[in-house]
N, C-alpha and C positions, 0 to 999 in steps of 0.2 A: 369509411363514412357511409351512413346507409343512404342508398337512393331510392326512389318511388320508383316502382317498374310502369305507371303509366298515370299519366296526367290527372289529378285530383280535381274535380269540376269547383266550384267558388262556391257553391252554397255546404258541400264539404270541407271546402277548406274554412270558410267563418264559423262553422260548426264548430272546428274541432280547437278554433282558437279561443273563441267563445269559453270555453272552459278554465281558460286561464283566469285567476283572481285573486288580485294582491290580499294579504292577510294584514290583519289591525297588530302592529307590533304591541308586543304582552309589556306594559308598563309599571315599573318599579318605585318606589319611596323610600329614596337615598340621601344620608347624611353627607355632605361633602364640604370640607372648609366650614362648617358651622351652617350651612345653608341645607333647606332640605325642597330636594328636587325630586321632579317625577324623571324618571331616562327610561327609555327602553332597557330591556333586560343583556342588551349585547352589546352597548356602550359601557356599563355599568363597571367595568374591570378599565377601561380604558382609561373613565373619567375619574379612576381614583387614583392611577397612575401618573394622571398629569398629560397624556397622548392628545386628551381630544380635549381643543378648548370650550367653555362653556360660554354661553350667551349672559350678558349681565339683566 
């Protein structure tokens, strides 16, 4: 595991979190049981298998 070899001062370290930024999941227009939904692209296998239930 890598370690820091000396203490990262706080306006570094919110810097470098700062960077971090959720992404808009890429949304799809799916047939399913007669009903046509929008899913994200990475349920879309799931929800035709029957794994993930859908919201009525």
């Amino acid at each position: 595991m890598a370690v820091p070899k000396r203490k990262l001062s706080r306006s570094n370290t919110r810097a470098r979190r700062s960077q971090w930024k959720a992404q808009v999941p890429e949304l799809v227009t799916v047939v399913v049981d007669g009903r046509e939904l929008t899913l994200p692209r990475r349920l879309v296998a799931g929800v035709r298998r029957g794994y993930v239930t859908l919201p009525e």
